[in-house]
ROMAR-702381 format. One line per field, with one value per residue (C-alpha): y, x, z. Coordinates in Angstrom, 2 decimals. Layout:
N
yy <- Y:... .
xx <- X:... .
zz <- Z:... .
***
This chain:
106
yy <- 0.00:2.75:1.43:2.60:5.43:6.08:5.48:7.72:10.61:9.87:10.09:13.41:14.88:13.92:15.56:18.52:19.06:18.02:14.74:12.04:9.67:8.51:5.14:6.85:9.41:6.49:5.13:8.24:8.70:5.05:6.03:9.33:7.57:5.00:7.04:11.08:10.98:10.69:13.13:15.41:15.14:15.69:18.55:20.19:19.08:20.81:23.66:27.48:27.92:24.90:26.76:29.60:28.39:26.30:29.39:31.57:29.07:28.26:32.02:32.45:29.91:30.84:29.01:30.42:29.22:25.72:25.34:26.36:23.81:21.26:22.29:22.12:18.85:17.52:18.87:17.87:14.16:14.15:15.15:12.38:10.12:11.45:11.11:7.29:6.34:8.04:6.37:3.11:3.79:5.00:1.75:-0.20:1.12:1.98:-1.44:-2.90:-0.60:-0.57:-4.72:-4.42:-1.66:-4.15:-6.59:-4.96:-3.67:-7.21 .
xx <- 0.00:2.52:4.75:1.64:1.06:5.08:4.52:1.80:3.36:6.42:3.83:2.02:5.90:7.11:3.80:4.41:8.08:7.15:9.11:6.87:6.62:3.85:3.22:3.57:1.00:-1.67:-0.76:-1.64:-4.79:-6.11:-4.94:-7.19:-10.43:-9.99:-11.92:-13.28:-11.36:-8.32:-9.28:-9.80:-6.67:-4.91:-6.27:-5.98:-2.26:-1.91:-3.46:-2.43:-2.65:-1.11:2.28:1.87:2.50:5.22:6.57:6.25:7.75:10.58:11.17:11.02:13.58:16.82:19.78:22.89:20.76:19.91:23.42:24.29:21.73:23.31:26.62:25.96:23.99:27.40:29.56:27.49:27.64:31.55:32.04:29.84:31.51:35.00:33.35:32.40:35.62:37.49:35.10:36.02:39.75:39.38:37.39:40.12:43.04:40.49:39.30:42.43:43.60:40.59:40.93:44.17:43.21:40.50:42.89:45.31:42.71:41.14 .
zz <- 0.00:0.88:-2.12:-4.17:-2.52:-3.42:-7.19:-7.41:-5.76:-8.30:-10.83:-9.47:-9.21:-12.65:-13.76:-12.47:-13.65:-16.85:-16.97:-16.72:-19.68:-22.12:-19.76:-16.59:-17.85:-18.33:-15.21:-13.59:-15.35:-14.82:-10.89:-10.99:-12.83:-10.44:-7.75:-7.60:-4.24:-6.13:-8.78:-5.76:-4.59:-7.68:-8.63:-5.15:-5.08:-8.86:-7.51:-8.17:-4.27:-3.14:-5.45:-4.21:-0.96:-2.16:-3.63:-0.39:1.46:-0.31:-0.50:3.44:3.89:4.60:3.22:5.37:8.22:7.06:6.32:10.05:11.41:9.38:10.42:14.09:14.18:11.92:14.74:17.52:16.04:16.10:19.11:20.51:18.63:19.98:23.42:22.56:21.71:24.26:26.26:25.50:25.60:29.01:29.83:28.86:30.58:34.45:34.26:35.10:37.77:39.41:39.30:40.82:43.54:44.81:44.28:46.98:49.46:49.52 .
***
């Protein structure tokens, strides 16, 4: 079911750039004639209001800061991987003190 729901949202996309082939077309019109709900749907995703807030979205969004999200989750993600494996280095080497310290107090 969601594989099909995948296909025809590829179909719905190439549509709307313009790249979607002679087969694919029937596909998607067997896919809209199959049911008015889909029809619906179609026509309210091809809609001149459903771009324009495409449009006015994709205007408000800032790049620079994107970019800075992206570049702080990336940084945040090596240090915790630093932190892991200097965590299991330091495992290493206190596990065997701490063996012997119990070792000598026992």
């Amino acid at each position: 079911m969601i594989n099909k729901q995948l296909y025809i949202a590829e179909l719905i996309s190439s549509f709307l750039s313009g790249s979607i082939t002679p087969e694919e077309e029937i596909r998607l019109k067997e896919w809209r004639e199959s049911s008015p709900d889909h029809e619906r749907l179609f026509q309210n995703i091809c809609s001149t209001e459903n771009f324009e807030k495409y449009f006015r979205s994709a205007k408000e969004y800032d790049n620079r800061k994107g970019w800075e999200q992206l570049n702080r989750k990336i940084s945040l993600m090596k240090r915790r991987n630093y932190l892991l494996q200097f965590s299991k280095y330091a495992a290493i080497l206190i596990l065997p003190f701490f063996i012997v310290f119990l070792w000598f107090i026992h």
